[in-house]
MARBA-3410 file (N, C-alpha, C, O; in Angstrom, 1 decimal):
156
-40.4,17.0,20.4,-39.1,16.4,20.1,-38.7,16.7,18.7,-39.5,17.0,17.8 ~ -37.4,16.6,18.6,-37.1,17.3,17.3,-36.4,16.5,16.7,-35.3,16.2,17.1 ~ -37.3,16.1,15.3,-36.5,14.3,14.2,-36.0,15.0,13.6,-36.1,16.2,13.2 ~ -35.1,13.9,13.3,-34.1,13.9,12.0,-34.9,14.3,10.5,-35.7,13.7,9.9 ~ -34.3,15.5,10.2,-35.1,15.6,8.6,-35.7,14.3,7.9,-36.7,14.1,7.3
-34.9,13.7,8.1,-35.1,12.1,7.4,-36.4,11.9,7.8,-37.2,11.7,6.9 ~ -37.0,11.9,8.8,-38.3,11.1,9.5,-38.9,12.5,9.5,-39.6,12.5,10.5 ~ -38.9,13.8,8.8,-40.1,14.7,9.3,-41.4,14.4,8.4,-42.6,14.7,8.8 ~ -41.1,13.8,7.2,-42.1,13.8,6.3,-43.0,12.4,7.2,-44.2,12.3,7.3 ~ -42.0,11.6,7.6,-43.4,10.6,8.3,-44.1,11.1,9.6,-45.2,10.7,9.8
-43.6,11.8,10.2,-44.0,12.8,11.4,-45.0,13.7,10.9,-45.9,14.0,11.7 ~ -44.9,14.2,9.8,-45.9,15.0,9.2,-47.3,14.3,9.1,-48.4,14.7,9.3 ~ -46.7,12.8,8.6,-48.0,11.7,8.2,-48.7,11.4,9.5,-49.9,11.2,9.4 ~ -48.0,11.2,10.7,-48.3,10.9,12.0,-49.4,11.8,12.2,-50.6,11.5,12.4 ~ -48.7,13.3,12.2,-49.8,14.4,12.7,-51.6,14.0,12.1,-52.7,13.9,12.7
-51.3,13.8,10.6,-52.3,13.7,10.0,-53.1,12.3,10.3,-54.2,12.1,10.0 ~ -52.3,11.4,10.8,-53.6,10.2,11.4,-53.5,10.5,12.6,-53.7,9.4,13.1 ~ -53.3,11.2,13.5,-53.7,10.8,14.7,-55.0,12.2,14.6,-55.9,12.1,15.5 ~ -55.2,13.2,13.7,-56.1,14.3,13.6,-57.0,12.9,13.0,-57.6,12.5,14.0 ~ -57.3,12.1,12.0,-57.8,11.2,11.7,-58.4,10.2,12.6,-59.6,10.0,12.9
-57.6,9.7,13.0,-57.8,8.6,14.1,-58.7,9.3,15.5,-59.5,8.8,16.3 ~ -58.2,10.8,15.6,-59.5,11.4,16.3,-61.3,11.4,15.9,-62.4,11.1,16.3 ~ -60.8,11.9,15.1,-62.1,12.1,14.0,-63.4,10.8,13.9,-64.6,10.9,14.0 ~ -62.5,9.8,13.8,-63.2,8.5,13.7,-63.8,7.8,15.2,-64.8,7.1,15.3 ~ -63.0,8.3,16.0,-63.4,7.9,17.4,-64.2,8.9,17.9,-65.1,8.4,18.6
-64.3,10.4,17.9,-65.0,11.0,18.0,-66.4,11.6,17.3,-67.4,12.2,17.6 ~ -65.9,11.1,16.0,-66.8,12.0,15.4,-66.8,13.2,14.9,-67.7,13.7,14.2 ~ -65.7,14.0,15.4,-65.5,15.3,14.6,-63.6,15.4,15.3,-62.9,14.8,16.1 ~ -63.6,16.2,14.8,-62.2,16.5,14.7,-61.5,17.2,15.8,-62.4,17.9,16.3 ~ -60.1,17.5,16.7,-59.9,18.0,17.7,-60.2,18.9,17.9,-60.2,19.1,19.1
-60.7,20.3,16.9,-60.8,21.7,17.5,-62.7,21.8,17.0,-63.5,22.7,16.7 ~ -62.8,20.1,17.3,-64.8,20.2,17.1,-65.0,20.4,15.9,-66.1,20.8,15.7 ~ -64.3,20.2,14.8,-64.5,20.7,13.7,-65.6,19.3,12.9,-64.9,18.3,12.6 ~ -66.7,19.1,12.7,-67.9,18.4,12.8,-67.4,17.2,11.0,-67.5,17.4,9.8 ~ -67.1,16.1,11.6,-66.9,15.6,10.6,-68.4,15.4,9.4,-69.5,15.0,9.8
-68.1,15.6,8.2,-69.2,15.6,7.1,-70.0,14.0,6.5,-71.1,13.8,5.9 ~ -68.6,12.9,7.2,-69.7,11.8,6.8,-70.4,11.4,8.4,-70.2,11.6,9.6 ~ -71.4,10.8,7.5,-72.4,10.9,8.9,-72.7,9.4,9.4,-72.5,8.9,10.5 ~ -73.3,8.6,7.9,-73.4,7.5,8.3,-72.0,6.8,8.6,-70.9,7.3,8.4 ~ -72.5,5.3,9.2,-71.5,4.4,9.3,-70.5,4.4,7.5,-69.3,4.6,7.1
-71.9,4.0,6.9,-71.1,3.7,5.9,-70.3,4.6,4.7,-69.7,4.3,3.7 ~ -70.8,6.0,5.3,-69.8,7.1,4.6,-68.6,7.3,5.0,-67.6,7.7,4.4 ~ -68.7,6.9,6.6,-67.2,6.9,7.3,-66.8,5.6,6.9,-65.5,5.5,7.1 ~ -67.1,4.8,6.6,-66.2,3.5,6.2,-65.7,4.4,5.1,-64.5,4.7,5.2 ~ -66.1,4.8,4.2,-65.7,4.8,2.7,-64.6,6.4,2.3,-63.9,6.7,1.3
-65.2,7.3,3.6,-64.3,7.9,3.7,-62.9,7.7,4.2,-61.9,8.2,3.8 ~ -63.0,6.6,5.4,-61.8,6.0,5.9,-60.9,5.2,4.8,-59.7,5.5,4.8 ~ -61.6,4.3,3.9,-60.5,3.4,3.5,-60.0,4.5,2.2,-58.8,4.4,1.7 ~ -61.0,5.5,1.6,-60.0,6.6,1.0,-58.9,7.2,1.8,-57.8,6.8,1.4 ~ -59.0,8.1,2.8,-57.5,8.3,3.9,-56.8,7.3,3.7,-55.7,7.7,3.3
-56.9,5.9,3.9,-55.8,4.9,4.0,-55.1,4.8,2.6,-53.9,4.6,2.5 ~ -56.0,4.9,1.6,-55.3,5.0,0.0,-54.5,5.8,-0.2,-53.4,5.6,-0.7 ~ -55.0,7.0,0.1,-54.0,8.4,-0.2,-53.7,8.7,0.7,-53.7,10.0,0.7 ~ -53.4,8.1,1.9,-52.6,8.8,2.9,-51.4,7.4,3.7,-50.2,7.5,3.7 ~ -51.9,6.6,4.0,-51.5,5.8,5.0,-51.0,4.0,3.9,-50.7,2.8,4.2
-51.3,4.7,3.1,-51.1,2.8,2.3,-49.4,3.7,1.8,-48.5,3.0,2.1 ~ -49.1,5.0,1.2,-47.9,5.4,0.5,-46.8,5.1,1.9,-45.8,4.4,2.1 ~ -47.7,5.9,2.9,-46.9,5.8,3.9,-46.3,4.6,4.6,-45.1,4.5,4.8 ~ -47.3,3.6,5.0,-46.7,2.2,5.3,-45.9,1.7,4.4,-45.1,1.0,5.0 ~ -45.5,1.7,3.0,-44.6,1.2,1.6,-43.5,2.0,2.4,-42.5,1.3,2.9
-43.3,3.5,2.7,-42.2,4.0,2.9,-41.3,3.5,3.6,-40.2,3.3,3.3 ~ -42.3,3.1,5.2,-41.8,2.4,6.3,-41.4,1.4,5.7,-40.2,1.3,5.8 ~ -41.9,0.3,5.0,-41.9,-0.7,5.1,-40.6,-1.3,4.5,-39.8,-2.2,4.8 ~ -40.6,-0.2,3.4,-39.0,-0.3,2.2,-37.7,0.3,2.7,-36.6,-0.2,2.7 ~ -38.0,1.8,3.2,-36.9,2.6,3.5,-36.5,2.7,5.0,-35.4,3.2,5.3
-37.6,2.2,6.1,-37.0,2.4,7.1,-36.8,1.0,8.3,-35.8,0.8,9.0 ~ -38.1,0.1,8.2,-37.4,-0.9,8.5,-36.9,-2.0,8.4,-37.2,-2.9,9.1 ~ -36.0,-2.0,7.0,-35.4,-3.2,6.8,-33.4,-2.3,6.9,-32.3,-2.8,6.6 ~ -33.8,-0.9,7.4,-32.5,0.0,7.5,-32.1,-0.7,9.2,-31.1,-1.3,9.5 ~ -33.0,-0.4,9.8,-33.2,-0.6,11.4,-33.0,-2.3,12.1,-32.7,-2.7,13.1
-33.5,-2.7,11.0,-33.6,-4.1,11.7,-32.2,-4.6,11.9,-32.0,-5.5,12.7 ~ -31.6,-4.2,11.3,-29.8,-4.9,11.5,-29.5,-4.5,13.3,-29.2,-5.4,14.1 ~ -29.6,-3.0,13.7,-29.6,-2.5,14.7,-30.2,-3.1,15.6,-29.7,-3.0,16.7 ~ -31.1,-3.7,15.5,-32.1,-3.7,16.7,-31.6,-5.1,17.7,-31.6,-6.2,17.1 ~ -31.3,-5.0,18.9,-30.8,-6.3,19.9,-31.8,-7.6,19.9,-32.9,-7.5,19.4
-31.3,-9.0,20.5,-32.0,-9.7,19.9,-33.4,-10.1,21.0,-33.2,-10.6,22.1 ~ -34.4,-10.0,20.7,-35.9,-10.1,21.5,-36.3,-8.6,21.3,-37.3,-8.3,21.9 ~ -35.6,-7.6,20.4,-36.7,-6.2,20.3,-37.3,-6.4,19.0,-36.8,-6.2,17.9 ~ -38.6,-6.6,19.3,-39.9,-6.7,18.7,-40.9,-5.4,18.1,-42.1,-5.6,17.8 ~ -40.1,-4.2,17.8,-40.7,-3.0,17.7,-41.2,-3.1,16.2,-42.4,-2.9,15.9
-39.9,-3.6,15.2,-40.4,-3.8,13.8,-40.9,-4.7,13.3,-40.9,-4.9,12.1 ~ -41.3,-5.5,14.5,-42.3,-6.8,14.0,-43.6,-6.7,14.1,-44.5,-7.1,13.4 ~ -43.6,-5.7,15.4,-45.0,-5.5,16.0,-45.6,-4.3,14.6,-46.7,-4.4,13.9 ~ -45.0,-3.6,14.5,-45.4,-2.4,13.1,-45.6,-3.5,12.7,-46.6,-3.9,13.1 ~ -45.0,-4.2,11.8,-45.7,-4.8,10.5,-46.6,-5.5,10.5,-47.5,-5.6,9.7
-46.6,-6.2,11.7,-48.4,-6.6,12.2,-49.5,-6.2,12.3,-50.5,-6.8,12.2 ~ -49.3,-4.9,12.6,-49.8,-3.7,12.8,-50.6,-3.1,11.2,-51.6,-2.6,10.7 ~ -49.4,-3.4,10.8,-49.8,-2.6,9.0,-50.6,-3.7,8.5,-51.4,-3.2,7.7 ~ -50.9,-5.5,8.7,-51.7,-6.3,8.2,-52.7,-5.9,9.3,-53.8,-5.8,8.8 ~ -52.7,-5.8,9.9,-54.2,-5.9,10.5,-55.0,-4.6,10.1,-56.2,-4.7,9.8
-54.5,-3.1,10.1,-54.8,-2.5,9.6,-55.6,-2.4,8.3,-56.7,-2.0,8.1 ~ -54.6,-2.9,7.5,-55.1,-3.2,5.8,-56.1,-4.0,6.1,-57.1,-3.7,5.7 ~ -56.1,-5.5,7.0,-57.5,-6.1,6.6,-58.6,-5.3,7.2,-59.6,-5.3,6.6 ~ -58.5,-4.7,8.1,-59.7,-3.7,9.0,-60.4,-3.0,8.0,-61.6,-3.1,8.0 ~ -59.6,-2.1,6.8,-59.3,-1.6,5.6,-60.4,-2.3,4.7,-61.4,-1.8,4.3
-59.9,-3.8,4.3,-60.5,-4.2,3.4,-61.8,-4.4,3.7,-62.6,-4.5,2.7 ~ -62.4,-4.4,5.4,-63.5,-4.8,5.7,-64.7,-4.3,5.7,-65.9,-4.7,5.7 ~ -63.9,-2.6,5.8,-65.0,-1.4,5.3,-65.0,-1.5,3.8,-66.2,-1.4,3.3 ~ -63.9,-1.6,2.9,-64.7,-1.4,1.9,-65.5,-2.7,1.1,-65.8,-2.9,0.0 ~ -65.7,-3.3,2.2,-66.9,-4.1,1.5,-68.2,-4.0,2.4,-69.4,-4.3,2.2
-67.6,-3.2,3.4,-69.3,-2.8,4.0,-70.1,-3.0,4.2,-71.3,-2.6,4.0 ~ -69.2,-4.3,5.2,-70.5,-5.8,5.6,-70.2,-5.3,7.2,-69.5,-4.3,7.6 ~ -70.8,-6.2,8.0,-70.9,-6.3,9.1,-71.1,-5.1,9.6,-71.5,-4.2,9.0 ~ -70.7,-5.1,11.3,-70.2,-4.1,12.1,-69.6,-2.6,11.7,-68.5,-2.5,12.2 ~ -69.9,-1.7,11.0,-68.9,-1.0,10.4,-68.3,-0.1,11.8,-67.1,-0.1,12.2
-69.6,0.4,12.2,-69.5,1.2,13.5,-68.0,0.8,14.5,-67.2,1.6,14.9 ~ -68.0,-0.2,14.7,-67.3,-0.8,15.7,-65.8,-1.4,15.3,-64.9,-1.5,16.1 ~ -65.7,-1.8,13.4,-64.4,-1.5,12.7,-64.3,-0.4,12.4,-63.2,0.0,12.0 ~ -65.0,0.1,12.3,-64.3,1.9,12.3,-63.3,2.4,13.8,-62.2,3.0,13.9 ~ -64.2,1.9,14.9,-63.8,2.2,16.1,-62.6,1.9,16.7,-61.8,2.5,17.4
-62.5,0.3,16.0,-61.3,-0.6,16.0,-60.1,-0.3,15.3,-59.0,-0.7,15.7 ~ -60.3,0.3,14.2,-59.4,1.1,13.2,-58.9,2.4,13.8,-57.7,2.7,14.0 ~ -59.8,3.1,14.1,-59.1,4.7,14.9,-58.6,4.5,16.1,-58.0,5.5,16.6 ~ -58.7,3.1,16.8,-58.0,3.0,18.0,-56.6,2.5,17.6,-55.6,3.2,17.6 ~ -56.7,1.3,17.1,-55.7,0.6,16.7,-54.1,1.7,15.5,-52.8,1.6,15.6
-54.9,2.5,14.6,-54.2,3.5,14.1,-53.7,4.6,15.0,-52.7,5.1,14.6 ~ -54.3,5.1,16.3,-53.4,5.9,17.1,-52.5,5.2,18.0,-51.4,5.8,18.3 ~ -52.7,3.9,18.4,-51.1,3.3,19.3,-50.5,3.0,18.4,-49.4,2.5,18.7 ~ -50.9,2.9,16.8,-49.5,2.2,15.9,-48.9,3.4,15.6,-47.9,3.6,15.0 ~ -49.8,4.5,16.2,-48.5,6.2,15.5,-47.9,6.0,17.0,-46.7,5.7,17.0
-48.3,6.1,17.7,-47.7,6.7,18.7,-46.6,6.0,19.2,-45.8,6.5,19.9 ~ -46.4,4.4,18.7,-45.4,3.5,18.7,-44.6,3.6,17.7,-43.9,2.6,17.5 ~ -44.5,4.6,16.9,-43.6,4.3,15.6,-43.0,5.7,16.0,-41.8,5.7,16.0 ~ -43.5,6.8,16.4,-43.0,8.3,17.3,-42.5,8.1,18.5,-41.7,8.9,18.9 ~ -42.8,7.0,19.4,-41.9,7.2,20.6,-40.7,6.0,20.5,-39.5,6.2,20.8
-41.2,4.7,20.0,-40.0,4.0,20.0,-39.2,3.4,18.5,-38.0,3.1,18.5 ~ -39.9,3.5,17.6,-39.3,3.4,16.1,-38.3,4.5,16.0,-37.1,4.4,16.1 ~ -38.8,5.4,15.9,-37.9,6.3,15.6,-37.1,6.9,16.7,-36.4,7.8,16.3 ~ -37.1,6.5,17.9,-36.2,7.4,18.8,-35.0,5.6,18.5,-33.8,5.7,18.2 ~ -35.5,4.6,18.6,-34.4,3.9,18.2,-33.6,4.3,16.3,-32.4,4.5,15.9
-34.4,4.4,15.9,-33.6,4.4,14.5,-32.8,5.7,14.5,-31.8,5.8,13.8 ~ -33.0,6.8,15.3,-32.2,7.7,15.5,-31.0,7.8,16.4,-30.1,8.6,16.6 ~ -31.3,6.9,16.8,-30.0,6.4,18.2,-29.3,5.3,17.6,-28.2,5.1,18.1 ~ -29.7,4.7,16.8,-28.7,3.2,16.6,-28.4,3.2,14.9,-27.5,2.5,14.5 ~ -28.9,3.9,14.3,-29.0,3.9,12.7,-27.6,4.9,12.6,-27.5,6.0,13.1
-26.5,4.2,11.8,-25.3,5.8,11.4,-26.6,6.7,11.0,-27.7,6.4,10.7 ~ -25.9,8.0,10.9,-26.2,9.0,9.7,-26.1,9.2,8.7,-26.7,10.2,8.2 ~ -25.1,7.9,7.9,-25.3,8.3,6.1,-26.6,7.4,5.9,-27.6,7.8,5.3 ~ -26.6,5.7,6.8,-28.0,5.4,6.5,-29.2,5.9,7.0,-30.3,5.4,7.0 ~ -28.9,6.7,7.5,-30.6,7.4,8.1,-30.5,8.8,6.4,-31.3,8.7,5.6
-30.1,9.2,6.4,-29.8,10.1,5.5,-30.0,9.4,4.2,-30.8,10.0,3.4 ~ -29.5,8.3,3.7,-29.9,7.6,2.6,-31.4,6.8,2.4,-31.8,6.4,1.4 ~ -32.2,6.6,4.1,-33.3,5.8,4.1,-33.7,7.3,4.0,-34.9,6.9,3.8 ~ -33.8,8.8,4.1,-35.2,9.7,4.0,-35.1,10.1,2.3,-36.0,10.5,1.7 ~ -33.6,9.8,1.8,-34.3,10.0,0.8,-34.8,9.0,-0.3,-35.0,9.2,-1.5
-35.0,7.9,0.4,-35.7,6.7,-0.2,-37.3,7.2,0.4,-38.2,7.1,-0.5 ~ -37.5,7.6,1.7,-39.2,8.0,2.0,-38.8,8.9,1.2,-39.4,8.4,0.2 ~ -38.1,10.1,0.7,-39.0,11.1,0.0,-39.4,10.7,-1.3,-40.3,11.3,-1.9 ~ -38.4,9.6,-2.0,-39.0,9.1,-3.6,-40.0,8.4,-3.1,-40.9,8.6,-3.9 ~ -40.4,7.7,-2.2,-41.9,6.7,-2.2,-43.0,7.9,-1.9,-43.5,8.3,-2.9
-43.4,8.4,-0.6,-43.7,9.5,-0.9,-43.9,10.7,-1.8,-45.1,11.1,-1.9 ~ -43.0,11.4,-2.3,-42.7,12.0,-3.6,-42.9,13.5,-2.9,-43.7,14.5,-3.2 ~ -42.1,13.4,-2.2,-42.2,14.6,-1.2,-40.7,14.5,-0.4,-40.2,13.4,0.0 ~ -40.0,16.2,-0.4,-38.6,16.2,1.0,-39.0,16.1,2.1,-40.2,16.1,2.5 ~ -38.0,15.9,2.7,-38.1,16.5,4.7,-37.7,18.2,4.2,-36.8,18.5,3.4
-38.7,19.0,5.0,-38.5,20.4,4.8,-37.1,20.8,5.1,-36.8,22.0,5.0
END
């Protein structure tokens, strides 16, 4: 499907957790590519680094520039940008749980790479095919380039 420049840079971020979110549930990467942490608790600590530098800049983007642009749009009982931001707390505490590296790690790791691929795949099929259908175009145009200052990156 083909986004609006505005949303490629988060589409880009998608690609990279859902290769992630593979990773974690499998164990190595889609093309078998053999992930390097081995224990539980190297993948916890590898995980909550991805979420630092990848996925904590990205949820602020969402959080600032895209849906508080959308929520005016949205009809009343659609629950899309409620469910994301629920999404983004449970995440972060999952987050905080590896990096203290108590309990279960195995199984919040497991709960983390699941839970992180339906929150992409809900923000790619219904966030953004609404924000691109109901958002004008000066404010979708003015919300990418608020993602590209939080990020610090264009849409190509």
């Amino acid at each position: 499907m083909k986004r609006d420049p505005s949303l490629i840079p988060l589409s880009h971020d998608h690609h990279e957790g859902l290769i992630f979110a593979f990773r974690i549930r499998h164990g190595h990467g889609p093309s078998g590519e053999i992930w390097e942490a081995r224990t539980p608790a190297d993948r916890a600590r590898e995980t909550a680094a991805f979420f630092r530098e990848h996925l904590a800049p990205h949820f602020q983007a969402e959080e600032e520039a895209i849906f508080p642009v959308l929520e005016p749009y949205l009809k009343p009982g659609e629950r899309v940008v409620a469910e994301l931001r629920e999404e983004h707390v449970q995440l972060r505490a999952l987050v905080e749980t590896l990096e203290q590296g108590a309990g279960d790690l195995t199984g919040t790791l497991r709960t983390f790479g699941e839970l992180l691929e339906r929150h992409i795949r809900k923000e790619e099929r219904d966030l953004f095919a609404l924000f691109e259908a109901r958002v004008p175009p000066a404010e979708i145009m003015r919300a990418g380039e608020a993602v590209a200052a939080i990020l610090g990156r264009a849409a190509p």
